[in-house]
N, C-alpha and C positions, 0 to 999 in steps of 0.2 A: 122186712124182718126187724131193723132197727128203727125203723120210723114211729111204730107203734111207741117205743121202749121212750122216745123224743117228745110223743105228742100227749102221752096217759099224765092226767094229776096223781099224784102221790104226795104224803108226806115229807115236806123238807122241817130240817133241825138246821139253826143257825145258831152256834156257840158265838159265845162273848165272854167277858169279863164280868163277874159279881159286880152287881150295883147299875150293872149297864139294859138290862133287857128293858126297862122303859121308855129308853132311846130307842132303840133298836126296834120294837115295833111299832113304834110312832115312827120310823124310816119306812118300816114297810108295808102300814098305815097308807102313809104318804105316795107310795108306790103302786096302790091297790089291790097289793095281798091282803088277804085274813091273816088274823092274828089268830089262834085257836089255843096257844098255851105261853105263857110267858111264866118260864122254870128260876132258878138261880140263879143261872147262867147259860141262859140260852131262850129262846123263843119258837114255834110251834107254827109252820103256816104249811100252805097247800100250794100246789104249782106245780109244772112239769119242768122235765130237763132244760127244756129251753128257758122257761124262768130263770134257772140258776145261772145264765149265762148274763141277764142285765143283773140279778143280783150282786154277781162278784163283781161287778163293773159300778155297780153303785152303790151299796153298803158301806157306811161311813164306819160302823159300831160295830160289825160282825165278823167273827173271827174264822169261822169256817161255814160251810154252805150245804148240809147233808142231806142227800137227796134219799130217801127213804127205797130200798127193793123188795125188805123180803122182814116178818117178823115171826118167830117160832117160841117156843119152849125149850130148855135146853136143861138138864140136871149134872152133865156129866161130859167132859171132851169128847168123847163118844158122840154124843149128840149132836153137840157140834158139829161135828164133822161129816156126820150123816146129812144133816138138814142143810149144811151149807154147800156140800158136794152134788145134790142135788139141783142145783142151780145154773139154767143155762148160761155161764159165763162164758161160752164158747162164743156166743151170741153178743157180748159186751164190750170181753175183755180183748185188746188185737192180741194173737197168737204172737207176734212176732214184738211188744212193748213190752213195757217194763211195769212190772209191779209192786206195789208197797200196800201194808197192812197196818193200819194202829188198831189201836182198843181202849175202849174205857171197861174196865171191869171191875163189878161189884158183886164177887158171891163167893160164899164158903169153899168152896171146889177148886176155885184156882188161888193160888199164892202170889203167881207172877204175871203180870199183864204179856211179859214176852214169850210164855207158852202159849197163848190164845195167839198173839200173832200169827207164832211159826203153825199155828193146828190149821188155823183158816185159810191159811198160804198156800200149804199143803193143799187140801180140798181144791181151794182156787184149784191151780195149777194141774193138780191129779185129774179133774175133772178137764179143761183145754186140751192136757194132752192125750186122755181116753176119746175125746172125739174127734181133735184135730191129729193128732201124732207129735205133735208143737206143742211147746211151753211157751210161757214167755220168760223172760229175765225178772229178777225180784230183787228187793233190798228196802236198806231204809228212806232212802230219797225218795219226795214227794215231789220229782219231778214228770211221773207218768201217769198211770191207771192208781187211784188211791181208794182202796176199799175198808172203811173202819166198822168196827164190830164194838156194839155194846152189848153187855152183859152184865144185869145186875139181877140178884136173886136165879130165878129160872125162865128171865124175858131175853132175848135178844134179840137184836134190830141189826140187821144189815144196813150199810149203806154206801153211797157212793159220796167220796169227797171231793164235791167239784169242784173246790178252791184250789187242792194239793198243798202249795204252800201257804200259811198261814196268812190270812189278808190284811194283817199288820204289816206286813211286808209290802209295801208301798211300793218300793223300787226308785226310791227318791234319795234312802238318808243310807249317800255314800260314804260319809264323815260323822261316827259316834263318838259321843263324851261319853263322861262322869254318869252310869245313872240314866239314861235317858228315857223323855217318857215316851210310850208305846204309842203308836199311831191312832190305834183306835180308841184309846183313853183316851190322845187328844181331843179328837175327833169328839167324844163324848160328853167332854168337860166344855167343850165349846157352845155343842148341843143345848147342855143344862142353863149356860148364862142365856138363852133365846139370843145371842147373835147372830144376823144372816147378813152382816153385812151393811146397816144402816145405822152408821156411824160409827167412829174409827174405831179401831182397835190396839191398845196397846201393850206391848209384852216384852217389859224389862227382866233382866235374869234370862236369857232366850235360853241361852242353853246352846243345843243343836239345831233351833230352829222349828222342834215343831207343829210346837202349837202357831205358831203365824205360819206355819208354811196350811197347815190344815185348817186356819181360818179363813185362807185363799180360795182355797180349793171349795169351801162351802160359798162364801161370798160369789164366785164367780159359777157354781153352780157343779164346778166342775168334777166330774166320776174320781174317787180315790183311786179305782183299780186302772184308769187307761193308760200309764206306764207300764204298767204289767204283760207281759209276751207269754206269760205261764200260766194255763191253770188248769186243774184237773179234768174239766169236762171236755178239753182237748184231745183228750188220748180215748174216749167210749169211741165202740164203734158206731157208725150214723152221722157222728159230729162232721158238722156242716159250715166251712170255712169261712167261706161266700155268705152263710147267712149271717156271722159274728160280725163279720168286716161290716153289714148292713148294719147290725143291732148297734155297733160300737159308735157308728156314723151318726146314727140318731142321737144317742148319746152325747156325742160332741157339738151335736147342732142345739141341743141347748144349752149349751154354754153362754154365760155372757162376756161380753168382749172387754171391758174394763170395769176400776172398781170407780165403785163412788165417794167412799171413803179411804182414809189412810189404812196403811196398816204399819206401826212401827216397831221394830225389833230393838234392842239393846242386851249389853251384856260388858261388864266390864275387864272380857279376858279377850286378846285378841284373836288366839285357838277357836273362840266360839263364835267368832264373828266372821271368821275364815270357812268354818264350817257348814255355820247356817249360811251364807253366801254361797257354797259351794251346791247343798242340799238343796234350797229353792232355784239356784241355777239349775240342777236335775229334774226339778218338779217344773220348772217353766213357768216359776213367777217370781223369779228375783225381781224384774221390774214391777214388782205389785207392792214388795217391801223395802222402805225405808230405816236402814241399818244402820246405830249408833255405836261406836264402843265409850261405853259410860258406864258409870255406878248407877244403881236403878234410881236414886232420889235426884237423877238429873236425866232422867228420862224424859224429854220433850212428849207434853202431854195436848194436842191441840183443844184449844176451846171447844165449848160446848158439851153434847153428851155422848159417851160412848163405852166402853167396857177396857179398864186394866185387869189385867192379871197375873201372877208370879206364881209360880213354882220354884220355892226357898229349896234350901235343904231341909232334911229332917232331923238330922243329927246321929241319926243310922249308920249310914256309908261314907257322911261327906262332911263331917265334923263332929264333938262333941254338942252336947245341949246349950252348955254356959257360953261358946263359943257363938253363937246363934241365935244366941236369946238377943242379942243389941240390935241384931239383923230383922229382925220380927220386929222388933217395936220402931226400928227405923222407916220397916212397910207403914206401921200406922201413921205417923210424921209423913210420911210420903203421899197417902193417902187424904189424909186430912189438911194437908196444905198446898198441895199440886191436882190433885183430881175431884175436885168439887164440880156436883154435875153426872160426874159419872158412877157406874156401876163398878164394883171393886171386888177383886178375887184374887184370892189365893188358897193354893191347892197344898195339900199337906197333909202327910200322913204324922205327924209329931201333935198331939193336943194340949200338950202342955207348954209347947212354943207355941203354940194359935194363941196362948192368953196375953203374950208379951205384945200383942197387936195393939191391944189395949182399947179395940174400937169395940161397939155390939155388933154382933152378926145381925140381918136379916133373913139371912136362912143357913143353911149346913146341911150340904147335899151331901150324900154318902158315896162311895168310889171305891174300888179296889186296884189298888196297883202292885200287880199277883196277886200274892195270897196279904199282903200288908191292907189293912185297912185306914182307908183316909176320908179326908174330908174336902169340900171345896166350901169353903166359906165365904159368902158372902156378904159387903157391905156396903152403903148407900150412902155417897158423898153428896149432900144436897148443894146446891150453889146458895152460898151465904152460909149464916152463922144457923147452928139448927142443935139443939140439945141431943139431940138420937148420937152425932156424931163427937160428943168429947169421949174423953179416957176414962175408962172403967174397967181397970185390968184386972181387980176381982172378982168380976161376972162374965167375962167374955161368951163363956159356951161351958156344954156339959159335954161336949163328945164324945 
């Protein structure tokens, strides 16, 4: 009965972050899923249930995993409720778990995205226990059966979320600062500079760690999701224990065993150096990173070529602008007299502290971190003296 429900292709939706869906199916590109739509914030491919299980175990960039069941017309909660109560959930959902409902809703008809939850809960539910006699338990924890409902205009799509919790959620960063950046933005900022790992990495400003904890995790090949003990397609009925413990296995067999390059961390608070220590300790690669506590312009940068990159403040949450400006142009000094050779980055949502860098860009990647728009900019430290790289603080970028 459930087998079928394991083995049929359907539409999956993988949500991400704005600015990310060209990572993100270049990941699953690489994978060899089809790509069919690549939206805003999110991308379009085909695959069964069992796909989304190496999905959520290897998506570096994707935030949730939507396994597509059922798509209708709908004008009116009425509707709703019909077409989705119609649905053998009896068949999916265990009688005896727990349920949760999101939504994205875009149409005239509703005001509140938490009346559609509770109307499609209901349905769920009403429909289990017309055939079973059983409900199950419900709420807002995405730690069991997660079915989210879109609704924009008079389309809506069922689906099943087989992530549950958000796959930003590592399960690595037991210790957060100031601010921290999200997993999958690092993960995708890392993407963007083409680092895999062939030659060092450096990341002054660490922070919490986690852009070098998730430079590891690429370099070494290793799945973002196999800390994870949770995820949604756990709780369908059919899900097949024994077959994950295999799929995970494989997984881990391609791993590589050490790096070949460095990776260095720094940060000049000892809070953050206690932290990221503690985080890559959780993620099981402290010994892959080399942790300094220093100011970034004494960030031990090894010879040769390889990729820095900082993520300053922006002057938002964690300082004024004037306060920041000497901080920005201290990256360019840094850059232009310690990382010659290498590839140079800094991420930042402030563009008017990007000019105080004082260097030119060779590209300005676009990024969203939430809803704030940033940039990761890029610049090119040639070894030796090179004109590209003096100071030219009144043209840096137009961002």
């Amino acid at each position: 009965m459930n087998e079928r429900m394991w083995q049929e292709k359907n539409t999956i939706v993988i949500t991400c972050p704005k600015g990310m869906p060209p990572y993100l199916a270049a990941e699953l590109t690489d994978q060899g899923y089809p790509v069919l739509w690549e939206l805003d914030a999110a991308v379009e491919t085909k695959g069964s249930l069992r796909d989304t299980m190496d999905m959520n175990l290897c998506l570096r960039t994707g935030h949730r995993v939507l396994f597509q069941i059922k798509e209708f017309r709908a004008e009116t909660p009425g509707d709703l409720y019909k077409n989705i109560v119609s649905l053998p959930w009896e068949e999916w959902v265990a009688r005896s778990g727990y349920l949760c409902v999101t939504s994205t809703v875009d149409t005239p008809v509703i005001k509140d995205a938490r009346f559609v939850n509770v109307k499609a809960k209901d349905a769920i539910v009403d429909r289990i226990r017309e055939k079973t006699s059983l409900r199950p338990d419900s709420g807002p924890e995405r730690t069991g059966t997660v079915v989210h409902v879109y609704w924009k205009e008079d389309r809506v799509r069922i689906f099943f979320d087989t992530s549950g919790e958000p796959l930003s959620r590592r399960g690595y960063r037991k210790i957060s600062l100031l601010a921290p950046m999200q997993e999958t933005l690092a993960a995708g900022v890392i993407l963007a500079t083409g680092w895999k790992g062939e030659g060092p990495f450096v990341n002054p400003m660490c922070g919490s760690g986690t852009l070098a904890i998730e430079a590891v995790l690429i370099a070494l090949n290793r799945a973002p999701g196999i800390l994870r003990a949770n995820f949604g397609f756990m709780h369908l009925q059919g899900y097949d224990p024994a077959e994950y413990r295999e799929r995970r296995m494989r997984v881990r067999d391609r791993e590589k065993k050490e790096m070949a390059f460095p990776v260095i961390a720094s940060d000049i608070s000892d809070d953050a150096i206690r932290a990221s220590r503690q985080n890559a300790q959780t993620a099981g690669v402290d010994h892959c990173i080399s942790f300094q506590r220093c100011s970034f312009e004494k960030t031990p940068v090894p010879e040769g070529k390889g990729i820095v990159i900082l993520n300053p403040g922006y002057g938002e949450r964690m300082g004024k602008e004037h306060e920041l400006a000497a901080v920005y142009h201290g990256i360019g000094d840094f850059f232009k007299n310690q990382c010659q050779g290498y590839q140079g980055y800094i991420f930042t949502g402030n563009f008017n502290l990007a000019k105080k860098v004082g260097l030119r860009t060779s590209r300005r990647i676009p990024f969203y971190n939430s809803e704030l728009e940033c940039r990761l900019l890029a610049y090119e430290m040639y070894a030796g003296s090179r004109k590209t790289t003096t100071r030219n603080e009144g043209e840096d970028h137009d961002a």
